[in-house]
C-alpha positions, 0 to 999 in steps of 0.5 A: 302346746307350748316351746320354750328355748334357751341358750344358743341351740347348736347342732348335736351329737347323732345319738343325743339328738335322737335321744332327746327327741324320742323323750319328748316324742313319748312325753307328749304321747304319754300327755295324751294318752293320760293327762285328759284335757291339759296343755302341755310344755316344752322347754329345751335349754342349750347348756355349755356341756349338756341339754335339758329337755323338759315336757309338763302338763297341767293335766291329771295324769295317771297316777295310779300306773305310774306308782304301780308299774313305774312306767307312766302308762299302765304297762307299757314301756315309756318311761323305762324307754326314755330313762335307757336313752337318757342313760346310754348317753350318761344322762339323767331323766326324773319324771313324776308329779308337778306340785300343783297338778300334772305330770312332768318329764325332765331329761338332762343329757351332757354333751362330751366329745364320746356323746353318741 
């Protein structure tokens, strides 16, 4: 796995750091749980008035859950979880197929004076 880092990281609100967390938390499991052998990414982007969290992997994903259920793994709640989180803080999250191969999770979350 790699990290990646942009902007200047700053201490975050309670609820976005949590939320933000918990995002890449169930990416990564979901990575396991589905991608087969795959290297996974992690890149966070310290914006003026948002956070960006974005998990991919190079692997093969599970394709056939993620159209069937809309969830990403076969039944559980992942992807439902991390799109409430993101939008108990009036973000948004999209996740699906990278071009190429793999399977990627992208959060945005903005920071203002009422983020939880």
């Amino acid at each position: 796995m790699a990290l990646t880092v942009e902007g200047v990281p700053r201490p975050l609100p309670a609820g976005v750091d949590l939320s933000a967390y918990r995002i890449v938390q169930e990416a990564l499991t979901n990575t396991l749980k589905h991608a087969g052998p795959a290297a996974a990414t992690v890149r966070l982007r310290y914006g003026a008035d948002d956070v960006q969290v974005e998990v991919s992997d190079d692997g093969r994903g599970a394709a056939a859950d993620v159209h069937r259920n809309g969830d990403g793994d076969g039944g559980g709640k992942g992807l439902m979880g991390m799109r409430e989180r993101v939008a108990m803080c009036g973000g948004e999250l999209s996740a699906g197929h990278r071009p190429g191969g793999g399977f990627a999770v992208r959060a945005r979350i903005p920071l203002t004076e009422e983020s939880p």
